[in-house]
Residue frames relative to the residue before (quaternion, step in Angstrom):
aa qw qx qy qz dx dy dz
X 1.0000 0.0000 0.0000 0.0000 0.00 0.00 0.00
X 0.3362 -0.7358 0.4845 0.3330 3.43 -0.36 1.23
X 0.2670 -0.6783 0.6473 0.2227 4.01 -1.01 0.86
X 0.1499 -0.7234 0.6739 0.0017 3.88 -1.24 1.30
X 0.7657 -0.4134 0.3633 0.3328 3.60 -1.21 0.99
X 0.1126 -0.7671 0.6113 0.1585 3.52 -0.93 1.04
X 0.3077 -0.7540 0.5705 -0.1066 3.15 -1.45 1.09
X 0.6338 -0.6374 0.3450 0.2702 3.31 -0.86 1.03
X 0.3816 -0.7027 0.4491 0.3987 4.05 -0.92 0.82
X 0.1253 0.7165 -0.6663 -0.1640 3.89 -0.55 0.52
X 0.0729 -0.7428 0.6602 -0.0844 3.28 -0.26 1.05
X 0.5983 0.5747 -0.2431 0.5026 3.36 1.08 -2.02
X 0.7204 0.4512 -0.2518 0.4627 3.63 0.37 -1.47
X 0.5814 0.3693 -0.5004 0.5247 4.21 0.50 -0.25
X 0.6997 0.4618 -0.4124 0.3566 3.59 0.07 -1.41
X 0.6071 0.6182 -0.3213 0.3821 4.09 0.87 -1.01
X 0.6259 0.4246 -0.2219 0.6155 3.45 1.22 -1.25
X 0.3590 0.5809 -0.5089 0.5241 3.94 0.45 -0.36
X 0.8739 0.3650 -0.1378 0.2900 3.06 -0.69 -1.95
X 0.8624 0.3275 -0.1420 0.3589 3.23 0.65 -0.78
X 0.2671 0.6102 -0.4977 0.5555 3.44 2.31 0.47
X 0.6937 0.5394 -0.3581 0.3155 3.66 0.05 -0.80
X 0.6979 0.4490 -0.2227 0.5116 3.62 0.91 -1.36
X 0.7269 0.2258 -0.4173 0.4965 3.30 0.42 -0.20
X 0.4910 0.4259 -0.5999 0.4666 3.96 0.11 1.08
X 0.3048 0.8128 -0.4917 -0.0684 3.27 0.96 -0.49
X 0.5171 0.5965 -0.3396 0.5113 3.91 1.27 -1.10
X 0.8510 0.2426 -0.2125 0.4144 3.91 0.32 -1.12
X 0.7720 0.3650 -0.2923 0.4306 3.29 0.71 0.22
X 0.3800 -0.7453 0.4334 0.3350 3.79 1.75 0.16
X 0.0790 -0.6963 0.7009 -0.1330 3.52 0.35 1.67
X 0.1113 0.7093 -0.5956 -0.3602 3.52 -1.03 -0.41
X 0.7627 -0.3184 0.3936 0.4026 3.44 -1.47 -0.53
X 0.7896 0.2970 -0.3979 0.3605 3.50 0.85 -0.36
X 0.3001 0.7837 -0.4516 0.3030 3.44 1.94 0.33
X 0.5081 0.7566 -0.2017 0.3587 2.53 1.51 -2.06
X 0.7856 0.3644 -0.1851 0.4645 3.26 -0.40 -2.09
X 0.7374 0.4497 -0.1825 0.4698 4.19 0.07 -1.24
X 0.8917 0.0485 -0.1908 0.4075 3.76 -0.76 -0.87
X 0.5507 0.5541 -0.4498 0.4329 3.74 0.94 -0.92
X 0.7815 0.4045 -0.3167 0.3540 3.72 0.13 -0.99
X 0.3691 0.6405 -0.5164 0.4323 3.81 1.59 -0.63
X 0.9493 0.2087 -0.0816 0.2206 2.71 -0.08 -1.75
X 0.4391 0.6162 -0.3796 0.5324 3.28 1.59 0.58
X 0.5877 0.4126 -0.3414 0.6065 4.18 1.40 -0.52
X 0.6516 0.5547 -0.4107 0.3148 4.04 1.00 -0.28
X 0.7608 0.3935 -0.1973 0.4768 2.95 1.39 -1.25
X 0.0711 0.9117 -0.3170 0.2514 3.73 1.56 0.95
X 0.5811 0.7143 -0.0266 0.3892 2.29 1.37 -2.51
X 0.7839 0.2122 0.0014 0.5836 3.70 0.26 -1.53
X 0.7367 0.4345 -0.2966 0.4249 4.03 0.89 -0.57
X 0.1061 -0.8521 0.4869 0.1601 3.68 -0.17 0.41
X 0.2981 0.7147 -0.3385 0.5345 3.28 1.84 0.32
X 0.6918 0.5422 -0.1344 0.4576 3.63 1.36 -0.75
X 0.2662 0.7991 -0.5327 -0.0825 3.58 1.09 -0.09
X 0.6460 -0.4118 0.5479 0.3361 3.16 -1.67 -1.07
X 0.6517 0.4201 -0.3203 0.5442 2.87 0.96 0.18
X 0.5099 0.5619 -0.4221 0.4961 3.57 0.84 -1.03
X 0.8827 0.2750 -0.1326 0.3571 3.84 -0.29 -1.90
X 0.2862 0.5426 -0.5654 0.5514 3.62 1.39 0.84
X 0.8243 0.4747 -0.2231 0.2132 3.30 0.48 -1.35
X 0.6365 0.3389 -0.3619 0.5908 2.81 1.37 -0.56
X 0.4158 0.7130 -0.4630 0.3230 4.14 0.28 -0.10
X 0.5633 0.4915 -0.3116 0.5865 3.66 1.27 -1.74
X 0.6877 0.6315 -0.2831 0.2195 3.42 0.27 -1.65
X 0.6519 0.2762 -0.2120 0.6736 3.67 1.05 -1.39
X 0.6218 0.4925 -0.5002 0.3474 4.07 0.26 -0.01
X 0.5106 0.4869 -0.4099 0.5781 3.83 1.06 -0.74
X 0.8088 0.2767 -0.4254 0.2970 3.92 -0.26 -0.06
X 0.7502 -0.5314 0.2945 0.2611 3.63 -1.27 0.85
X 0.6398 -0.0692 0.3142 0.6980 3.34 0.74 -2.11
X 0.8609 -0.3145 0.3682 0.1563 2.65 -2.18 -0.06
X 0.4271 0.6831 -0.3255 0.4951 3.18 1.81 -0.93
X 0.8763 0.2233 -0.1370 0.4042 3.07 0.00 -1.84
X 0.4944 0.5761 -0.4735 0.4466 3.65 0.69 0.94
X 0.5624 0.5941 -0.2783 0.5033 3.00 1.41 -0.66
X 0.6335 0.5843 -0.2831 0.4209 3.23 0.64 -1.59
X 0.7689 0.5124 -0.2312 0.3048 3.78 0.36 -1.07
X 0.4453 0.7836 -0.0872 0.4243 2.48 2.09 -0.92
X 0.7794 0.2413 -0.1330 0.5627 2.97 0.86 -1.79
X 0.4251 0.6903 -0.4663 0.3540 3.79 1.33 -0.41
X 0.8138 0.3039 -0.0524 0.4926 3.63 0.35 -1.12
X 0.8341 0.1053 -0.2498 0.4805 4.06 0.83 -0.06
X 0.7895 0.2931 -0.3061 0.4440 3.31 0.78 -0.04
X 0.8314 0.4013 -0.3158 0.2191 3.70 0.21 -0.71
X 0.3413 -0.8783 0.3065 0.1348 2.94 -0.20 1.76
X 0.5163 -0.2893 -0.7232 -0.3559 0.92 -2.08 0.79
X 0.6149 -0.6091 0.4088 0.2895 3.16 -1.29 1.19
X 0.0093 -0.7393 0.5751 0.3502 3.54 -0.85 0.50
X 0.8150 0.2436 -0.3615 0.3819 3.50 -0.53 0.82
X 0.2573 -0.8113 0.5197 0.0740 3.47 0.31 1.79
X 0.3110 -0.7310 0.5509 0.2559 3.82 -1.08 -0.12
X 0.5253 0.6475 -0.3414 0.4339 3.14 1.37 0.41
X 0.1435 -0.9345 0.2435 0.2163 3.58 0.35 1.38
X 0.4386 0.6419 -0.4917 0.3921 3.39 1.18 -0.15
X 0.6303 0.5628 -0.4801 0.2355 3.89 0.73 -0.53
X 0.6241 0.4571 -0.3458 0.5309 3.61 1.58 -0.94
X 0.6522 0.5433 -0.3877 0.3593 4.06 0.79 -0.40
X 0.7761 0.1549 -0.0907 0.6046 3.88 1.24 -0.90
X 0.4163 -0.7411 0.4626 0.2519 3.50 0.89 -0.33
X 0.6900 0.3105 -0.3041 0.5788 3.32 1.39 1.04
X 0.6579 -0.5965 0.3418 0.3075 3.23 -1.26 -0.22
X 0.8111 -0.0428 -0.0770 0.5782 3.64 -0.37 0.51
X 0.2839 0.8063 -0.4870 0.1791 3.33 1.10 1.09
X 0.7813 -0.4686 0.0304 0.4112 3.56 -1.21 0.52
X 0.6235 0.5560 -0.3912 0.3861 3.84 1.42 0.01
X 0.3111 0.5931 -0.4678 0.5767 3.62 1.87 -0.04
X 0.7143 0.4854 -0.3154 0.3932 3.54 -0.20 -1.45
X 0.7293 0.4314 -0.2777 0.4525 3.73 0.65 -0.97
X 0.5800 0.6488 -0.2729 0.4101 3.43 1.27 -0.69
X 0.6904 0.5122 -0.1806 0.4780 3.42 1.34 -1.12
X 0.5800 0.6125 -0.3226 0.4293 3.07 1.25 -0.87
X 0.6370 0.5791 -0.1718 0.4789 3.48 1.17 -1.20
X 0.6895 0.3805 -0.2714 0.5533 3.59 1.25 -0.85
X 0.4880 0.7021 -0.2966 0.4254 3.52 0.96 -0.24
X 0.6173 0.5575 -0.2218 0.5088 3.29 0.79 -1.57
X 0.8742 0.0931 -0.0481 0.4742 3.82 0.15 -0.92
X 0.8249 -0.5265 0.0761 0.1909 2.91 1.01 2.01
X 0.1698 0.8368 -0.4464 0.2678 3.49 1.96 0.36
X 0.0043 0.8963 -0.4410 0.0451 3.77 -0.42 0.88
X 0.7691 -0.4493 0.2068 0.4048 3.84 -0.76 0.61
X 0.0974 0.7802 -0.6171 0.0311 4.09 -0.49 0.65
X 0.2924 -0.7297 0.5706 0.2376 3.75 0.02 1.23
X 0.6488 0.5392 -0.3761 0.3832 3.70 0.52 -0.76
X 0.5849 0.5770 -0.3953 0.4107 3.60 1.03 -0.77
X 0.3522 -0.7935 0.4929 0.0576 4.10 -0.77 0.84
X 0.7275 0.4417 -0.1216 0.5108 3.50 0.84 -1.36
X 0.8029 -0.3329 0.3997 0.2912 3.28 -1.79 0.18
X 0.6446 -0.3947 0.4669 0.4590 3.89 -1.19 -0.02
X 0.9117 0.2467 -0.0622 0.3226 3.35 0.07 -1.59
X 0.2821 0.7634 -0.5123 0.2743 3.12 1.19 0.93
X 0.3963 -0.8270 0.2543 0.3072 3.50 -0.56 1.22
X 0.2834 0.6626 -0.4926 0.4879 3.52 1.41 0.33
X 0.8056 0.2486 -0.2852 0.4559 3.92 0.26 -0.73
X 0.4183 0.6173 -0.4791 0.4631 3.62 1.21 -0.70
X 0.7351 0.3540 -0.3307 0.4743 3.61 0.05 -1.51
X 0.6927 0.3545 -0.5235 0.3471 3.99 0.06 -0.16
X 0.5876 0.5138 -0.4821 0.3978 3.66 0.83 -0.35
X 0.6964 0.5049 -0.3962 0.3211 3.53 0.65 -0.64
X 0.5723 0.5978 -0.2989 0.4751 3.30 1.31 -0.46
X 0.5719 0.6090 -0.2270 0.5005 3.31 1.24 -0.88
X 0.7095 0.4692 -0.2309 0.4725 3.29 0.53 -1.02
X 0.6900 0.5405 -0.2777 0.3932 3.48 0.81 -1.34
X 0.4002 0.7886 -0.1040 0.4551 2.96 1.41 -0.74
X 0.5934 0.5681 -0.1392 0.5530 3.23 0.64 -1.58
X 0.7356 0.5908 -0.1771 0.2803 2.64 -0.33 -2.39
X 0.6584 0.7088 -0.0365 0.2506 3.54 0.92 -1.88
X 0.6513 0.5830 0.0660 0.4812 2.22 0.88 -2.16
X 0.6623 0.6032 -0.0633 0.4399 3.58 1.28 -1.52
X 0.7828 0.3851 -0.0805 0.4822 2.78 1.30 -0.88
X 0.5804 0.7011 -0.2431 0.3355 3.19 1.49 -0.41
X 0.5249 0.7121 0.0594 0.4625 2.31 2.65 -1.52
X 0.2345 -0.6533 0.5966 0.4029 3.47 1.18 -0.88
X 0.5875 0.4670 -0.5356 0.3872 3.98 0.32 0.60
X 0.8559 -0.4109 0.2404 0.2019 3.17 -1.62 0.47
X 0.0882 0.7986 -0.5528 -0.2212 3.64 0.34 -0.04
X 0.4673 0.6895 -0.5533 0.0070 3.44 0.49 -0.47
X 0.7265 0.5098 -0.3521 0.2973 3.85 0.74 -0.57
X 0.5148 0.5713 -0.3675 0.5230 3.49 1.38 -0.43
X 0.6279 0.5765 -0.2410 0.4641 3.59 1.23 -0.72
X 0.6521 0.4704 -0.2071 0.5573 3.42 0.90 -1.03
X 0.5498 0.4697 -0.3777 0.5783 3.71 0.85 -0.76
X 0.6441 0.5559 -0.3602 0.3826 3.90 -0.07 -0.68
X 0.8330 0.2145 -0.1165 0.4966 3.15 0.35 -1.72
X 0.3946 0.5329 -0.5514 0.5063 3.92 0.97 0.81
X 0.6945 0.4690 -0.3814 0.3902 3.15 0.32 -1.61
X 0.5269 0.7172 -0.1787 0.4196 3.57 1.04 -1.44
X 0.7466 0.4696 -0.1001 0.4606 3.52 -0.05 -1.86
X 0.8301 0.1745 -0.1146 0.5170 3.74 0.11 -1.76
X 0.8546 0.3908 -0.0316 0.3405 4.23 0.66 -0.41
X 0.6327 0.5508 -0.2464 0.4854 3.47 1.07 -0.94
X 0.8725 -0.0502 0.0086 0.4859 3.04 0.17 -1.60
X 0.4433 0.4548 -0.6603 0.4007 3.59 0.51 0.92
X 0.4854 0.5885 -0.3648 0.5338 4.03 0.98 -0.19
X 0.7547 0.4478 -0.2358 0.4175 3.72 0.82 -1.16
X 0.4213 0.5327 -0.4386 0.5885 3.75 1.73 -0.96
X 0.5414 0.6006 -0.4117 0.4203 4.39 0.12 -0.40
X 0.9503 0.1601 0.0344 0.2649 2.66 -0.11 -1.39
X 0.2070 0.6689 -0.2423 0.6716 2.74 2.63 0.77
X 0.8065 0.1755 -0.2479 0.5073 3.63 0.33 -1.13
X 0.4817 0.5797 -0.4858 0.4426 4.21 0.88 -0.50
X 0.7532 0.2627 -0.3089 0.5179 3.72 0.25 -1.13
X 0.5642 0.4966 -0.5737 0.3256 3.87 -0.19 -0.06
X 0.7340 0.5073 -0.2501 0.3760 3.38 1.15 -1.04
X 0.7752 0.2781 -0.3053 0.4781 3.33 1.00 -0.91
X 0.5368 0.5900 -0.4684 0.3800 3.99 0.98 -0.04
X 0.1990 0.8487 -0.4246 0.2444 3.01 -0.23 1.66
X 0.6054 0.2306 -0.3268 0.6882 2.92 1.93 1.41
X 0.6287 -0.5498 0.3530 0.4217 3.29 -1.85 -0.18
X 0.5664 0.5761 -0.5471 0.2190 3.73 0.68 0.64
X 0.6864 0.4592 -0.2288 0.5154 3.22 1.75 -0.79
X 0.3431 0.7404 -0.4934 0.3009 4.10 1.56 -0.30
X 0.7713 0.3643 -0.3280 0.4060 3.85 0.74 -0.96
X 0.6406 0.5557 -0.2450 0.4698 3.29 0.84 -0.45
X 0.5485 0.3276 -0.4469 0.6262 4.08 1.33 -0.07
X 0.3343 0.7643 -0.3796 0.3999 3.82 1.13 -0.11
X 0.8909 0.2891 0.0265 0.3493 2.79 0.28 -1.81
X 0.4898 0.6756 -0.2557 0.4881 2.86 1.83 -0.72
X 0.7331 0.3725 -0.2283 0.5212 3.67 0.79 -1.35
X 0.6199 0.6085 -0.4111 0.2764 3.50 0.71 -0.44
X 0.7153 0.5314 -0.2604 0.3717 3.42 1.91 -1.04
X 0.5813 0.5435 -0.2938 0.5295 3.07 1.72 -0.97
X 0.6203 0.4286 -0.4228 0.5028 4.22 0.67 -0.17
X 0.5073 0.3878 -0.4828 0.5993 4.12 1.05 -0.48
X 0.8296 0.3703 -0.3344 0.2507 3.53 -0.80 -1.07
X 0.6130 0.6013 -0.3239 0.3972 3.08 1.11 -0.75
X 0.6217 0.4841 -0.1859 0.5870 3.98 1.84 -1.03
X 0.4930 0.6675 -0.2804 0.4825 3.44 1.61 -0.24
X 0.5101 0.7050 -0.1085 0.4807 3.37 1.32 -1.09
X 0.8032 0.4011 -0.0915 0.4309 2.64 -0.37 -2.40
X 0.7776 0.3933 -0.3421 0.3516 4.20 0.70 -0.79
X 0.3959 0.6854 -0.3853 0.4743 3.25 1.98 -0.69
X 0.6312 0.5962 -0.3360 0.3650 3.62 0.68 -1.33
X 0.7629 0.3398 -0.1795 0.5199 3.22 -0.02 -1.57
X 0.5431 0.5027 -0.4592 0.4913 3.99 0.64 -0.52
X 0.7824 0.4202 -0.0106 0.4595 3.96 0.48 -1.18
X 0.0802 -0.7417 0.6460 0.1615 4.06 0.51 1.51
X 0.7845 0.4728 -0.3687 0.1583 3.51 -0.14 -0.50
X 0.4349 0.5369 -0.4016 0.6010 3.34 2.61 0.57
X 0.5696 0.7329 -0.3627 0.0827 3.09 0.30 -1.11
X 0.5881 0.6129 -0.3312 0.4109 3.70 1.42 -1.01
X 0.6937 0.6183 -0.1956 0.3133 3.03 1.10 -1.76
X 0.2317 -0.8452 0.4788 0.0525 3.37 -0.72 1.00
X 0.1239 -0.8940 0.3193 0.2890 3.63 0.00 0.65
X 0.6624 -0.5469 0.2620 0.4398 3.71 -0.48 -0.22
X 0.5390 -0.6137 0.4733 0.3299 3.52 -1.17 1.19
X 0.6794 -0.4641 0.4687 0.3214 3.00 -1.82 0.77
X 0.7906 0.4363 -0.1659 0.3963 3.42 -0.75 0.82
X 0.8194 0.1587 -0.1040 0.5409 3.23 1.34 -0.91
X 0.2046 -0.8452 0.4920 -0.0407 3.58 0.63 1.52
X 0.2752 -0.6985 0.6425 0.1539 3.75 -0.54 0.58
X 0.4202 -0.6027 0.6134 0.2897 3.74 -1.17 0.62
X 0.8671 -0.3105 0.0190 0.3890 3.10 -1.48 1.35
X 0.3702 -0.6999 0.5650 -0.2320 2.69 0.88 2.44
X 0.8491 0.3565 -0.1441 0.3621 3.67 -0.12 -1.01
X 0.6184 0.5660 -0.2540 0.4823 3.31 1.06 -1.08
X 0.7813 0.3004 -0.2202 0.5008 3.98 0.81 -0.85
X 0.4153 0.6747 -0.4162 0.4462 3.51 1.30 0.49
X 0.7121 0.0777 -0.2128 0.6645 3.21 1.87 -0.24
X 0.7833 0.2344 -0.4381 0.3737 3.68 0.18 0.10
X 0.5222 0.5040 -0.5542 0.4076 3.41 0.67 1.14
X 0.5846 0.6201 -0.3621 0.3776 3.40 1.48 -0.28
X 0.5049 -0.7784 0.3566 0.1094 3.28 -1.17 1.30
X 0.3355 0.8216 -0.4092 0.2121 3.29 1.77 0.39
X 0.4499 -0.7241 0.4102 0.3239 3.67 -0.43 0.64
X 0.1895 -0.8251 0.4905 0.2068 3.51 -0.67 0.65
X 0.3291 -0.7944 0.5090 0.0378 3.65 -0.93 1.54
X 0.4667 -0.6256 0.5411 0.3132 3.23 -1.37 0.74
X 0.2411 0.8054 -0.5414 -0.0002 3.99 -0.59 0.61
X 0.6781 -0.3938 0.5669 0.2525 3.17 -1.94 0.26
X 0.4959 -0.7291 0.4716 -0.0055 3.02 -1.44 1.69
X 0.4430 -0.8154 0.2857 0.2393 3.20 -0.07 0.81
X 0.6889 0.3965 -0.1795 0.5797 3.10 1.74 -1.18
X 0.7336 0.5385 -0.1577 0.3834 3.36 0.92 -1.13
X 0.0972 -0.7189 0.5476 0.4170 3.40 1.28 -1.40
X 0.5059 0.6081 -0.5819 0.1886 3.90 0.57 0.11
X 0.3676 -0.7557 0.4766 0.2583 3.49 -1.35 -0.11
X 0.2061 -0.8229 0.4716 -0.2407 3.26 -0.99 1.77
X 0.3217 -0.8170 0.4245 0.2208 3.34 -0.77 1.21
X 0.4497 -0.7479 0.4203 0.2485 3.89 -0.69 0.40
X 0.3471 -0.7975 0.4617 0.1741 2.79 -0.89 1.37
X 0.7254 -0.4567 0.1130 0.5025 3.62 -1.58 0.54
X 0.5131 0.7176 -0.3805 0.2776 3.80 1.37 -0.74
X 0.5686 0.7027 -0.0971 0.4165 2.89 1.00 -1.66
X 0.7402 0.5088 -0.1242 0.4218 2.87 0.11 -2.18
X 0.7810 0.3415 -0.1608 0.4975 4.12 0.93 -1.22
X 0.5788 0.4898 -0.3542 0.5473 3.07 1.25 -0.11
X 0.6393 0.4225 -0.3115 0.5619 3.64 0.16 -0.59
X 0.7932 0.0823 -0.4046 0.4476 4.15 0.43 0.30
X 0.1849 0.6598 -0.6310 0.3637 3.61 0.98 0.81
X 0.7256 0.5994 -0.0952 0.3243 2.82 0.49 -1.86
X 0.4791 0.8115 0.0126 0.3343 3.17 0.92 -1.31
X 0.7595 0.3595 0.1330 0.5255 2.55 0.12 -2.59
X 0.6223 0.5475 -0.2416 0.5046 3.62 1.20 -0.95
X 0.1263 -0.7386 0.5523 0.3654 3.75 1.34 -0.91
X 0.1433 0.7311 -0.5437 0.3865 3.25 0.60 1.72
X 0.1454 -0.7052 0.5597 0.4102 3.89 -0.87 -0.05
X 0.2718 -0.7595 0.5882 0.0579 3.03 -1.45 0.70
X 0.0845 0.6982 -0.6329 0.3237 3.95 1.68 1.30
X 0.7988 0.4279 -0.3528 0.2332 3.65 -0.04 -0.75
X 0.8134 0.3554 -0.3346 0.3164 3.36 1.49 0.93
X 0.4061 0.7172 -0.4654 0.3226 2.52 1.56 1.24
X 0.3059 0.6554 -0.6047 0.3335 3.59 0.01 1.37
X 0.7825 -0.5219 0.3313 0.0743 2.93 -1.38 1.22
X 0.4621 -0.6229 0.4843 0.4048 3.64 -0.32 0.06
X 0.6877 0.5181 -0.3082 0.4046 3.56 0.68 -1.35
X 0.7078 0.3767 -0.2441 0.5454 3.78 1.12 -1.02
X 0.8091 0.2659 -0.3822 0.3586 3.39 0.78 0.07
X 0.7475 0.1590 -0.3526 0.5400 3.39 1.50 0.80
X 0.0685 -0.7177 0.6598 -0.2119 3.79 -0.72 0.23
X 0.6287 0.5543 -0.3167 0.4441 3.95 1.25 -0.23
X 0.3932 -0.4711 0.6141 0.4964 3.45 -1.37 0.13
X 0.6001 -0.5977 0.5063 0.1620 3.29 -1.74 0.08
X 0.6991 0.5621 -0.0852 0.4336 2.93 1.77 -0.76
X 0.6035 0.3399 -0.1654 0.7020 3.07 1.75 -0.78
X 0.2201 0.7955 -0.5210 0.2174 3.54 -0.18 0.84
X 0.3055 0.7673 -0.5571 0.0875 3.68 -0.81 0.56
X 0.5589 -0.6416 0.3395 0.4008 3.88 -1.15 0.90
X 0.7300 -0.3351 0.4205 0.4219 3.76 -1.11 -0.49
X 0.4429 -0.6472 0.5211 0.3367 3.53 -0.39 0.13
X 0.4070 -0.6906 0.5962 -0.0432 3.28 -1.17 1.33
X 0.3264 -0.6433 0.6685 0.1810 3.53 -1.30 0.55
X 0.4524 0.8225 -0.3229 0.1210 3.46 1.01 0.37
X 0.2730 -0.8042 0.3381 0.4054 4.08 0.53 0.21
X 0.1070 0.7545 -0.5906 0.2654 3.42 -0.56 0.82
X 0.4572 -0.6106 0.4919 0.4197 4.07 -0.69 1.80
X 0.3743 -0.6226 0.6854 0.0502 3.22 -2.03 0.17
């Protein structure tokens, strides 16, 4: 029986991202405040147990935080105080702290990554790719995978590697951003739960990482950036500064032939380099997109996670 790299259970860590992809739609999907106060925190004191990101002290803190507000309004309100009303000073859209524009070439690299594991069309969805409301469902999605894989006797290592890239070169050097914008501008009690929530994702993802690392020799060297001190399109030259060689190859689904792109091209010797296979990315752009970009959402999941 062939024996494949053991790896850490985020189960806790999909269901967490679950939970907390939702709250931050809260405006487009009519979260309210007593969701907030009642099922989000259940299931945020359950997954305690296995998260240490979760203290007792932290979800006291945030508890006072959604009790000091009235209604739903004012949950909203903070909401829009700190991501939407422009200009917003802390956007949730992470490519803006990675390239300083919009759909700029770390978005593009981001999609590519959601693409790979089958991310698919949601008219209802409104916002950009790299909004971190959908980021956090891919990661869940992926973990997931990963899980699943493992449960299986099959490899996880590539669903794993995807993670702690996505992780390592984008997530949370984007999240240290959007960590230091909302500390600054959260400067009452409508926006207190939400810098709350904000640090809570970037201290999970950030321990998310750190086990991916040690789980993953060919991460492990790599060091990512400190809270606070985001590099510009930090993500974007993580592949087009990389010297991997791009190859002409054969679609997997299609059988057509296609050149690789710089994603691809660094992914496929991560892998590689890891003495990983790396067959499961040879698919085409056209078969692995064909989608708006805008309406995007993962596969459904058997995962628990409040409603």
């Amino acid at each position: 029986m062939t024996q494949y790299p053991e790896f850490p259970d985020l189960l806790s860590a999909a269901e967490f991202s679950l939970c907390l992809s939702r709250a931050f739609l809260a405006p487009q999907t009519g979260v309210t405040l007593a969701e907030l106060q009642g099922p989000l925190l259940e299931d945020l004191r359950s997954l305690a147990e296995t998260l240490p990101t979760l203290s007792t002290e932290r979800l006291e803190a945030l508890s006072q935080a959604l009790a000091a507000l009235t209604d739903t309004q004012q949950l909203i309100l903070g909401y829009s105080r700190l991501f939407l009303m422009p200009p917003a000073p802390a956007p949730l859209n992470l490519g803006t702290y990675l390239d300083g524009a919009i759909m700029g070439q770390s978005t593009q690299s981001i999609l590519a990554l959601y693409r790979r594991h089958g991310l698919e069309q949601d008219a209802a969805f409104r916002d950009l790719p790299d909004h971190l409301s959908l980021n956090l469902q891919w990661l869940a999605w992926v973990y997931s995978e990963a899980m699943e894989a493992r449960e299986a006797a099959k490899d996880a290592t590539p669903a794993m590697t995807d993670a702690a890239t996505m992780l390592h070169d984008f997530t949370v050097p984007a999240l240290s951003g959007v960590r230091r914008k909302v500390t600054q501008a959260a400067q009452d009690e409508t926006t207190l739960p939400w810098r709350l929530l904000v640090e809570l994702i970037h201290d999970q993802l950030t321990h998310d990482l750190a086990r991916l690392k040690s789980a993953l020799p060919s991460l492990a060297t790599q060091a990512i950036n400190a809270p606070g001190q985001v590099k510009a399109t930090a993500g974007a030259e993580s592949f087009e500064a990389s010297e991997a060689p791009r190859e002409t190859m054969t679609c997997r689904s299609c059988g057509e032939s296609f050149e690789s792109d710089p994603v691809i091209a660094e992914m496929r010797q991560r892998l590689t380099t890891a003495g990983v296979s790396a067959d499961h990315l040879a698919v085409c752009p056209r078969c692995l997109g064909g989608h708006d970009s805008s309406a995007l959402k993962p596969p459904g999941t058997g995962l628990k996670a409040w409603q």
